[in-house]
C-alpha positions in Angstrom: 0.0 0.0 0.0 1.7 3.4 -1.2 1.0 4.8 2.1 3.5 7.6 0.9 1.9 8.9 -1.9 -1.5 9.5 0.7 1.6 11.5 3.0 2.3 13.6 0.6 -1.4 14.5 -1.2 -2.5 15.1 2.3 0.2 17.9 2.5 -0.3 19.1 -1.3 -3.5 19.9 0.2 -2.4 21.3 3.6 -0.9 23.5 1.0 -3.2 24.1 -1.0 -5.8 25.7 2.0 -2.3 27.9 2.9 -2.6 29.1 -0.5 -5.8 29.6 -0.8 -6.0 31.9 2.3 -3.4 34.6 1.1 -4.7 37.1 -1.6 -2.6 39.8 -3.0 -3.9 42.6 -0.5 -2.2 40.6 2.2 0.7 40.3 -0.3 0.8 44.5 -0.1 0.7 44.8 3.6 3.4 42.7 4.3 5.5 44.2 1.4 4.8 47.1 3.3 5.6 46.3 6.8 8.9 44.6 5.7 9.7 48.3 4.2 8.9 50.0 7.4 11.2 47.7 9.7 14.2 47.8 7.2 13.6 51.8 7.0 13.6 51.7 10.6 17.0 49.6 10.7 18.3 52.2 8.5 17.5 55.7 10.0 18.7 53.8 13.8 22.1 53.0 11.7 22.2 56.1 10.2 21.7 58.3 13.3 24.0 57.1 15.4 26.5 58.6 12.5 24.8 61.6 12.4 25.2 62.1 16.2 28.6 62.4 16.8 29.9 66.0 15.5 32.8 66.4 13.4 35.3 69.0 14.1 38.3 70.9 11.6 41.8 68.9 11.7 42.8 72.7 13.2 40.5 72.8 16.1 42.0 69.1 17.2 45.9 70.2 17.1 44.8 73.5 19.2 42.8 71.0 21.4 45.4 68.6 22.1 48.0 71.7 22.6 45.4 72.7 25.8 45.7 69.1 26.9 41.8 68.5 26.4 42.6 65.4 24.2 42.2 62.1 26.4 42.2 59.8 23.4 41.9 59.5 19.8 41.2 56.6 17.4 43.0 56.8 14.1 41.0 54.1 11.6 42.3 55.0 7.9 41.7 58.6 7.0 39.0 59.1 10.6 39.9 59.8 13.8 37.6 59.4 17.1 38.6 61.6 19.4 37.7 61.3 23.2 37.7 64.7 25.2 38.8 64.6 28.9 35.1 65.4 29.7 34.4 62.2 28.4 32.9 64.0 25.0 33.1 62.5 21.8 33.9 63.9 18.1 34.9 63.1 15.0 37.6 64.4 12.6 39.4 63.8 9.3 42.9 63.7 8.1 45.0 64.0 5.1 45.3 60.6 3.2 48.9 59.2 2.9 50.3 61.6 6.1 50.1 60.0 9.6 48.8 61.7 12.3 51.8 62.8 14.2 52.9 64.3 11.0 49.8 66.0 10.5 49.7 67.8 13.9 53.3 68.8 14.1 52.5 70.8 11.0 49.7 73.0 12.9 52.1 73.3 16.2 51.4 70.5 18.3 55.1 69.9 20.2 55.6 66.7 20.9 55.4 66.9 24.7 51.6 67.7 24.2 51.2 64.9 21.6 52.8 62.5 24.3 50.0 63.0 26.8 47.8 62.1 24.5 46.7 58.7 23.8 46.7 57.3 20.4 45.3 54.0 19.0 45.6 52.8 16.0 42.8 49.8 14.2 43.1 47.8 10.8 40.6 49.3 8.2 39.9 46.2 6.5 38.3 44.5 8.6 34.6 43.0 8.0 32.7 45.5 10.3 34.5 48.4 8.8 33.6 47.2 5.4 29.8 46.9 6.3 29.4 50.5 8.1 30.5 51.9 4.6 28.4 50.0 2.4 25.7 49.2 4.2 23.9 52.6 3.5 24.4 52.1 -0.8 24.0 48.0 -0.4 20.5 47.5 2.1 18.4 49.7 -0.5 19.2 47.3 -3.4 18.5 44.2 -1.3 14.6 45.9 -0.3 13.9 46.4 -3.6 15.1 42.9 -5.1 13.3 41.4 -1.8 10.4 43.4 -2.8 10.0 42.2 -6.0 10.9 38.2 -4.8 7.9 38.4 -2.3 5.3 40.0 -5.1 6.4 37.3 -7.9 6.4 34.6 -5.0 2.6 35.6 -4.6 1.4 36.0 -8.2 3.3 32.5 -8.7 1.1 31.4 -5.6 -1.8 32.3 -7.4 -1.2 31.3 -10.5 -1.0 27.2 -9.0 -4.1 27.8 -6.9 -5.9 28.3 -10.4 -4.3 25.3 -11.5 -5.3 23.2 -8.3 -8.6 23.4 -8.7 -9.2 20.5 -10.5 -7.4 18.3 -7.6 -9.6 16.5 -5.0 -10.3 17.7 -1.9 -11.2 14.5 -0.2 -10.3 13.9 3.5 -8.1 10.9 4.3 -8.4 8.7 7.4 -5.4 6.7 7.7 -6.1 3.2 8.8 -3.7 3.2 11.3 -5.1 6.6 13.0 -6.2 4.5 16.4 -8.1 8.1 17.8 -10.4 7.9 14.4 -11.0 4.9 14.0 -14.7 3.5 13.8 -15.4 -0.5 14.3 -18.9 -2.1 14.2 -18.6 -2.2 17.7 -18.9 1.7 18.0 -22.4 1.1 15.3 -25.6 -0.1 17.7 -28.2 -1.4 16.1 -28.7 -1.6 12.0 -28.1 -5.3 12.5 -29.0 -5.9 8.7 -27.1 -2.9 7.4 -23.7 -4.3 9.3 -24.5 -7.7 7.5 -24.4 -6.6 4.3 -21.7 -4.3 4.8 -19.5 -7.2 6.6 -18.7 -9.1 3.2 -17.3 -5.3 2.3 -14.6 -6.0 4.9 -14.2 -9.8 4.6 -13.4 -8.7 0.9 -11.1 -6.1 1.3 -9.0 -8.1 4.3 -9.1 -11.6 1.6 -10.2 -11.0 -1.8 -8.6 -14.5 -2.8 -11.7 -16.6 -1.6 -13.9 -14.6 -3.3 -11.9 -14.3 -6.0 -11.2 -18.2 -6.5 -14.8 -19.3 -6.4 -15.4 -16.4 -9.4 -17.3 -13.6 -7.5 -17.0 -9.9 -7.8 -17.7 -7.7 -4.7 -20.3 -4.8 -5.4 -18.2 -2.0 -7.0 -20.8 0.2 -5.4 -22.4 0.5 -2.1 -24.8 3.1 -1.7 -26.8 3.8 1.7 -30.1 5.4 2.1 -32.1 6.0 5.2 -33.5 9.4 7.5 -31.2 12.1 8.5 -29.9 10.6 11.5 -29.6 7.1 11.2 -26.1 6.9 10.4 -25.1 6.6 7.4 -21.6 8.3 7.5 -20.7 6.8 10.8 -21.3 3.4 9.3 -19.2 4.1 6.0 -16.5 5.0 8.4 -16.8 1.5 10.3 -16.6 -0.6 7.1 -12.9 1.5 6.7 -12.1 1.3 10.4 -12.9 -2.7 10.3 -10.9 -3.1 6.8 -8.1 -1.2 7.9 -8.1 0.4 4.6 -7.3 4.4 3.5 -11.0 6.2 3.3 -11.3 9.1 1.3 -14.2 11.2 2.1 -16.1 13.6 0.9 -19.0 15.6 0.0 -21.0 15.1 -3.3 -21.0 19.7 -3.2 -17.5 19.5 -3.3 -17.1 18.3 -6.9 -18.7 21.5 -8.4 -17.7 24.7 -8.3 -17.4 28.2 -10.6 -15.1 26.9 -12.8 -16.2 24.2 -16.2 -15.3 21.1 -15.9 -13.5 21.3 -12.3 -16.6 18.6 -11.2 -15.1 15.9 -13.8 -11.4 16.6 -13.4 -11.8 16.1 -9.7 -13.6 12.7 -9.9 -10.2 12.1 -11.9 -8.1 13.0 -9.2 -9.8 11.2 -6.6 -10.2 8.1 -8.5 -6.3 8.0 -9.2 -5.5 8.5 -5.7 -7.5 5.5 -4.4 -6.1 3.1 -7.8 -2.5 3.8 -5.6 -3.7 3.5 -2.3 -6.1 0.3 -3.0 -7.6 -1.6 -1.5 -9.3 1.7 -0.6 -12.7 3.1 0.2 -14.3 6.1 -2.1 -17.7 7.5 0.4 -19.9 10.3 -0.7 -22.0 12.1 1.3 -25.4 13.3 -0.4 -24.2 11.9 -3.0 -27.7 13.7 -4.5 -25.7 16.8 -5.2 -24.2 15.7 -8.4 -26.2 12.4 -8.6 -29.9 13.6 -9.7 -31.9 12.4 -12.7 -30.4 13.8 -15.9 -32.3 15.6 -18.8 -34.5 17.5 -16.5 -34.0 20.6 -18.9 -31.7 22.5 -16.0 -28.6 23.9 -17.4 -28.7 21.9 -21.1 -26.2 19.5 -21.9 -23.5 21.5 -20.9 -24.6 21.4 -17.4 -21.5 21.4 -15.0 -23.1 19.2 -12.5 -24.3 16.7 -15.3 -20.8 16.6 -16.6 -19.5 15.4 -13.0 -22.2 12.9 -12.6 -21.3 11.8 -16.3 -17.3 11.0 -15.2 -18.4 9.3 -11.9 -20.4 6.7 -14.0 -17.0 6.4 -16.5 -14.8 5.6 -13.6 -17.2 3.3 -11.8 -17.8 1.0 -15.1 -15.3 2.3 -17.5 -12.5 0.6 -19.7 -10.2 0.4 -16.6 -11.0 -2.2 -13.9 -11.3 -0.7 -10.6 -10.5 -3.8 -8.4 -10.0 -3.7 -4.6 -11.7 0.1 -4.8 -15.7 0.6 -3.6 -17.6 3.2 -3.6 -19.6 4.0 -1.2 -22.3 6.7 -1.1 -25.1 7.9 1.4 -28.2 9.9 0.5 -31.7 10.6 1.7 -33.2 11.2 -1.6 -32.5 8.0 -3.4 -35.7 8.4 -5.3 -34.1 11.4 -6.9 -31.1 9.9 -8.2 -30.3 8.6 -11.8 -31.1 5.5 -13.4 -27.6 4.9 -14.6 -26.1 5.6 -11.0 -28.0 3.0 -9.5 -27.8 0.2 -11.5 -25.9 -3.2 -11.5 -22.5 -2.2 -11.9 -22.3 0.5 -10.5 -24.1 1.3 -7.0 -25.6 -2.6 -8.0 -26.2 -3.1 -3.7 -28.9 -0.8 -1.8 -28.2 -0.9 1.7 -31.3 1.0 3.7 -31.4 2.0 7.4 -34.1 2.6 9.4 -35.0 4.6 12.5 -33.7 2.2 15.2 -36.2 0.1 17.7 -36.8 -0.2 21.1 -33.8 -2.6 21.6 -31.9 -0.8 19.2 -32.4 2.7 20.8 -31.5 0.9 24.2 -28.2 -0.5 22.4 -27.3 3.6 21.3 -27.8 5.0 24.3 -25.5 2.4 26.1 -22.8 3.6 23.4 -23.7 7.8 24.1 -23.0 6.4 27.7 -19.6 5.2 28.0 -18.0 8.1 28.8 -20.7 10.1 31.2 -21.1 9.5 34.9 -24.6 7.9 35.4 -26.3 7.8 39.0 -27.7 4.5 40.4 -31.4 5.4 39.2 -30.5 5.7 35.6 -32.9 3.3 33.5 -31.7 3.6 29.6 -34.7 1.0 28.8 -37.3 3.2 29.9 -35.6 6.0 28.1 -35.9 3.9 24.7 -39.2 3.8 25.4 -40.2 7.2 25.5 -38.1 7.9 22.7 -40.1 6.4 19.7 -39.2 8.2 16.0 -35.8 9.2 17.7 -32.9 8.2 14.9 -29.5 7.5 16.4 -28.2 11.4 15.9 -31.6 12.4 18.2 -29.9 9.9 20.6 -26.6 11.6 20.9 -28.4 14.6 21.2 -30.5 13.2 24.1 -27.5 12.0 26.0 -25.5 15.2 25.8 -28.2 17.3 26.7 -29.3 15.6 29.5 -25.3 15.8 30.8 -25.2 19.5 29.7 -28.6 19.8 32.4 -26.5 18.2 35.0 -23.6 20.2 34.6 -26.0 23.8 34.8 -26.4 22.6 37.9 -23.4 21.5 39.2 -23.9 17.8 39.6 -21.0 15.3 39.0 -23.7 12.5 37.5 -26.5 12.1 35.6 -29.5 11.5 36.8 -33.0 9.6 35.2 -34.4 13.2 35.4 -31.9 14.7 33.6 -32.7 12.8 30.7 -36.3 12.7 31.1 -36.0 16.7 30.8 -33.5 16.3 27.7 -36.2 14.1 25.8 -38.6 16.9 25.9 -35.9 19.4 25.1 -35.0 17.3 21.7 -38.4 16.9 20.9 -39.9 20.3 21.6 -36.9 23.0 22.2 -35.8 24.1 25.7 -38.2 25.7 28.4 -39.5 29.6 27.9 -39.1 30.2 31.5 -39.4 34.1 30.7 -42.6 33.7 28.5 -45.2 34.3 31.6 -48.9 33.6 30.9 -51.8 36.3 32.0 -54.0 34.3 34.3 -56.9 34.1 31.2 -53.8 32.3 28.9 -53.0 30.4 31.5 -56.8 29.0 32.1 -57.4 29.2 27.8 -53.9 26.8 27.8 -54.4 24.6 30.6 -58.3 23.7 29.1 -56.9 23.0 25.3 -54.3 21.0 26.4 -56.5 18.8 28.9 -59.0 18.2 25.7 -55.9 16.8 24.1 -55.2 14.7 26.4 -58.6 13.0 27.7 -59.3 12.2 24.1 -56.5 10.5 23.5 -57.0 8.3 26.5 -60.3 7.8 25.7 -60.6 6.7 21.9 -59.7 3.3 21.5 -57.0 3.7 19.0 -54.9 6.4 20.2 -51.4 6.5 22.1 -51.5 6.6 26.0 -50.8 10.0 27.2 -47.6 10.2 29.1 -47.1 13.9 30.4 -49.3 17.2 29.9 -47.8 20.4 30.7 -48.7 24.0 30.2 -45.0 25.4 30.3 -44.2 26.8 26.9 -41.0 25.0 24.6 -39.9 26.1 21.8 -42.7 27.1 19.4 -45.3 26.0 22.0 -47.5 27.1 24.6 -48.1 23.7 26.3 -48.1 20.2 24.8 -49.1 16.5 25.3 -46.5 14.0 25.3 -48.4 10.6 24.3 -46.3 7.3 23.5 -47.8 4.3 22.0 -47.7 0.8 24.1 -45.5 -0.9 21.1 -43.2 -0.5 18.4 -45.3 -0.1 15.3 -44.4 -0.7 11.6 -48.1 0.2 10.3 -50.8 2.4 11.0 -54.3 1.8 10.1 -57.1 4.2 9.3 -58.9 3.4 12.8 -56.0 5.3 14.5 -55.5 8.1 12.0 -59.3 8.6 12.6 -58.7 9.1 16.7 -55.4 10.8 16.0 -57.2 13.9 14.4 -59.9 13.7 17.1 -56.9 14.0 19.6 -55.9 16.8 17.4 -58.6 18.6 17.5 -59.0 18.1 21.0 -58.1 21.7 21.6 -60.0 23.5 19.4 -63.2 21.6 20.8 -62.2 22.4 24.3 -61.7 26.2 23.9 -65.0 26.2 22.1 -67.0 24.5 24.7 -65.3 26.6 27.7 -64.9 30.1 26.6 -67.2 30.0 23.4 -64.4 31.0 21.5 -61.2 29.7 19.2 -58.0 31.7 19.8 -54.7 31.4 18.0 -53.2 28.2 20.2 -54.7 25.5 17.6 -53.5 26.8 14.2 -50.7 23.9 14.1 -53.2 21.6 15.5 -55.8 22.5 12.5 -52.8 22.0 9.8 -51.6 18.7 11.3 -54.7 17.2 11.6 -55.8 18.7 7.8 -52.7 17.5 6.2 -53.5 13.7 7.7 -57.0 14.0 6.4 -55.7 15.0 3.2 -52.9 12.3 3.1 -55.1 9.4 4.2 -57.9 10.4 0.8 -54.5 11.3 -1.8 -51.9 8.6 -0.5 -53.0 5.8 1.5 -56.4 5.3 -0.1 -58.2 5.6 2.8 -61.6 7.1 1.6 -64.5 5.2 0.3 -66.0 8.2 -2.1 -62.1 7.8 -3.9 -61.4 4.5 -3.2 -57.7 2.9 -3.7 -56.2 5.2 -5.4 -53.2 7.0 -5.0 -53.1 11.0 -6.3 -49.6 12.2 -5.2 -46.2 10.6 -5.1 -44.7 9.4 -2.0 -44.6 12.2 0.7 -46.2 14.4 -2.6 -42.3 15.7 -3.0 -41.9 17.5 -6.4 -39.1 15.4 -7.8 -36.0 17.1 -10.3 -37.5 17.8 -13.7 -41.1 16.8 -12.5 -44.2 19.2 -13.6 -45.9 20.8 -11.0 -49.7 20.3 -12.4 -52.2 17.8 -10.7 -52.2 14.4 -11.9 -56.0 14.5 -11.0 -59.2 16.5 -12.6 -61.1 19.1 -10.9 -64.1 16.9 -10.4 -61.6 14.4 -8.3 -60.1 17.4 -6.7 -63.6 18.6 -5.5 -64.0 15.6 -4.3 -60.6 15.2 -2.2 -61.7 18.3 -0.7 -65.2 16.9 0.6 -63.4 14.1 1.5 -61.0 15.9 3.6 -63.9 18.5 5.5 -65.8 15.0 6.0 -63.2 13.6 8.1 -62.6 17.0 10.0 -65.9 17.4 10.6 -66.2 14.0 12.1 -63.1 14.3 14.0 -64.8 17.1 15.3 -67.7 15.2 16.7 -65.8 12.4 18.1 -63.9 15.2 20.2 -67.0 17.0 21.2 -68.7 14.1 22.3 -65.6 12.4 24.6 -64.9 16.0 26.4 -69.0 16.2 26.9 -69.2 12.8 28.1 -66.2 12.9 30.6 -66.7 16.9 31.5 -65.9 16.5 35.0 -63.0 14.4 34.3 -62.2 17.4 31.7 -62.4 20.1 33.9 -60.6 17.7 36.8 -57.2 17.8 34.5 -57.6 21.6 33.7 -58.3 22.6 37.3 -55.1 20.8 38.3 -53.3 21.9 35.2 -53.7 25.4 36.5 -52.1 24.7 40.1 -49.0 22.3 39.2 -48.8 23.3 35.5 -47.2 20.1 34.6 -49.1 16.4 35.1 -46.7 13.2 34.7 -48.2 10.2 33.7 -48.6 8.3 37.2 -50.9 11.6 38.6 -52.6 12.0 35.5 -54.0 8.2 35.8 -55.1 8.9 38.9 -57.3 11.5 37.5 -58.6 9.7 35.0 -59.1 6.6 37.0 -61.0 8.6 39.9 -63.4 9.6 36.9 -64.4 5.9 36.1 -62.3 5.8 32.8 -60.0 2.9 32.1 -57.0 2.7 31.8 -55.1 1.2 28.6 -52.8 -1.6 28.8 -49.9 -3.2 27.0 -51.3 -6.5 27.3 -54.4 -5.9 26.0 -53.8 -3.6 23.3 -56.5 -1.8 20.9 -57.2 -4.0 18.1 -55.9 -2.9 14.7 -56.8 -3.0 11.6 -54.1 -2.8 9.4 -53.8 -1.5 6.0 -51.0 -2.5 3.4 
């Protein structure tokens, strides 16, 4: 493995970033500030010369005559002379004469000269040399160092242009131990690591695959929900392979420049031909990977043009042996046909949101490393946390450590994470948004509606906490979990989940005789399930089986935007729809008027605690004669394909 050549690309691109970061203004201000410290060199050198006066050869032989002279420092044609005050000055005399000579012909007798001290130094020496032509020699070198640091830039430039069609895919050495991701460090997605383990048994021994005459999947590509870990398993098929992985976003293929998209798909595929066995991962691989021809950009179309090489390298002339590429997306409905067919990503590889025992399993991971008090209970946590993917998890766990930290704790308590599962789900408390008493009352009633309808009907969750404290976008909410993991849903339960909706709306209509502002998000989630259960899941007798929109009614790349239905069927989706609001509607009306004293029970003590946990909310209901449901007797379903 040419562990070298991954050495050096990783510090071409170390220097590449350094490049990229100067531009030619900085280039100008440190031109400039070299200038001003050499100047300042300069004018320090040449003050001290300009210090020290000089005096007439006359006015030092009358000087020495007095006996003022102490000293005086003949170097070549310049004397130093030291006064007997301890002054200094400066003098000059003839060139060829020495300076004996020199004062005897202005009258100094040689009595006077003889009290004086004279010393005499070598003018050739190295310092002498650079006092003289330093002044005419440290111009020249600014300028030519000048110049050398502006070409050095505009060359610095000029190779940044030209590096823009080099990859810029991060590198995870295989023998990085504090990066490394296993399958142990992956809970859960027990089918996902299956498929994913004949990856690794491939890349560690080829031969046996080899020898029988099988070919590993040039191309793995992973779908799932933001969340689910799609990345973080890539990165464990490298860690247990112990091969280079070269990773990167499917964005960072395109940018300004034409045909930058395909020459990096070049560079990167080269790079993992010397490293191999290697692993190529993609994130959103959707970037550069949509349906072509969708009439964006022509032909020419600079994201089309990298999707175009991609397919070349992946299934081209040249075998890419002991090289897969892996990809993740959450669109994979969006994609190209070409991209995702049998030679290229030929092996789909989908992950779920993890179950009970899975969620249990990553929050024992999230766990390792935080201090957890004796009444910590990670099971029951996984089973408040339905709909939670493994990135909600994290989240969970570090919140409810940050909670326990705000208060100066050294461990983490049950609580804590109770608190940080409401957090994740809704936002953090508004502590500072305080309720006028007639809010307070209007809240307090919607939210009981909520509740005792969903533990009346039959076929809607058990309610697990009501509260009246405001999170996030919310005035007050109602936590409800269902008894089970569940795969389906059938029409029985979308039915009582709209009446639960509209639980609020009824309540503040039969108490105050009016509708406020509080269930606009409770009429547009129970109006876009009506609508969903006549257009998708064919839910509606007047339509019957039929399916009007696409999955999740997304408008896919190139798609038109016109109804696939007439006007006569869309008049008739929108009776549809009122029909089951309305009757919603009733069902709501009629549980909160049959079981008003139980309704006004959960209000009245809404008001005075403002939050109701399960066990006290049970008590309420069960004081009022309604029972309770239970996991071992659960609703019957009817479940719809």
């Amino acid at each position: 493995m040419d562990f070298n050549f991954l050495n050096k690309k990783t510090e071409q691109n170390k220097g590449q970033k350094l490049k990229e970061g100067g531009n030619f203004s900085g280039s100008i201000f440190g031109a400039v500030l070299i200038f001003m410290l050499i100047t300042a060199a300069y004018l320090a050198i040449s003050g001290d010369a300009k210090s020290t006066p000089e005096i007439p050869i006359s006015d030092l032989a009358k000087n020495v005559r007095l006996g003022e002279v102490k000293k005086i420092i003949v170097s070549g044609d310049k004397l130093t002379i030291t006064y007997t005050n301890d002054e200094i000055k400066k003098a000059k005399k003839e060139v060829g004469s020495t300076l004996s000579q020199t004062l005897f012909n202005y009258g100094v007798s040689s009595e006077a000269l003889g009290k004086t001290e004279i010393e005499i130094k070598d003018e050739s020496g190295f310092i002498f040399l650079l006092l003289n032509i330093l002044p005419f020699l440290l111009p020249i070198v600014f300028i030519l160092l000048f110049f050398w640091y502006l070409s050095r830039q505009v060359r610095g430039a000029g190779m940044q242009a030209l590096s823009f069609g080099q990859s810029k895919a991060r590198i995870t050495d295989p023998n990085d131990k504090n990066n490394r991701v296993t399958f142990k460090d992956v809970a859960g997605c027990k089918e996902a690591k299956e498929e994913l383990k004949e990856i690794v048994d491939f890349l560690k021994s080829p031969k046996k695959f080899l020898d029988i005459g099988a070919r590993i999947p040039k191309g793995v590509i992973l779908t799932g929900a933001p969340g689910t870990g799609k990345t973080l398993l890539a990165r464990a098929v490298a860690g247990e392979a112990s091969v280079p992985f070269f990773h990167l976003s499917g964005s960072e293929f395109v940018e300004m420049f034409v045909g930058v998209g395909a020459s990096r798909v070049r560079d990167l595929f080269k790079m993992a031909k010397k490293a191999a066995p290697a692993i190529i991962f993609v994130d959103e691989i959707d970037a550069i990977g949509r349906t072509r021809g969708g009439g964006f950009g022509g032909g020419n179309d600079e994201r089309e043009q990298t999707l175009n090489q991609i397919l070349v390298e992946m299934d081209g002339f040249e075998p890419n042996d002991k090289v897969i590429v892996m990809a993740a997306t959450n669109r994979p409905d969006v994609l190209d046909p070409a991209l995702i067919r049998p030679g290229r990503f030929d092996r789909k590889v989908l992950l779920d949101l993890p179950d009970r025992a899975d969620r249990e399993a990553i929050l024992q991971i999230h766990a390792v490393k935080k201090p957890l008090a004796e009444d910590i209970n990670l099971k029951l946590i996984a089973e408040r946390t339905p709909g939670f993917s493994g990135a909600d998890l994290y989240s969970l766990m570090n919140e409810g450590a940050i909670l326990a930290a705000r208060e100066n704790r050294k461990k983490v308590f049950q609580f804590d994470l109770i608190r940080a599962i409401e957090k994740v789900m809704l936002g953090p408390e508004r502590k500072s948004h305080l309720l006028s008493k007639k809010e307070k009352e209007i809240t307090a009633y919607h939210e009981a509606g909520h509740a005792l309808v969903a533990s009346v009907l039959p076929n809607a969750d058990p309610v697990h906490k009501v509260s009246i404290i405001a999170r996030g976008n919310a005035g007050g909410y109602t936590l409800k979990l269902p008894l089970e993991e569940k795969r389906l849903q059938s029409k029985k339960e979308f039915i009582d989940d709209i009446a639960m909706s509209l639980g609020g709306y009824v309540a503040e209509q039969m108490i105050f005789g009016d509708i406020t502002t509080g269930p606009s998000s409770d009429l547009q989630m129970a109006t876009n399930l009506a609508r969903a259960m006549v257009t998708r899941f064919g839910m509606s007798d007047v339509i019957g089986p039929i399916a009007l929109v696409g999955s999740g009614g997304r408008l896919q790349y190139g798609e038109s935007v016109e109804k696939e239905y007439s006007e006569a069927v869309s008049t008739k989706v929108d009776a549809e729809v009122s029909k089951i609001i309305s009757n919603g509607l009733k069902s709501a009306e009629k549980v909160l008027t049959e079981h008003k004293k139980a309704f006004v029970a959960i209000a009245t003590k809404l008001i005075e605690v403002e939050t109701l946990e399960q066990e006290k909310y049970e008590k309420i209901l069960t004081a009022h004669g309604i029972v309770l449901k239970k996991k071992d007797e659960p609703a019957k379903l009817d479940m719809v394909q």
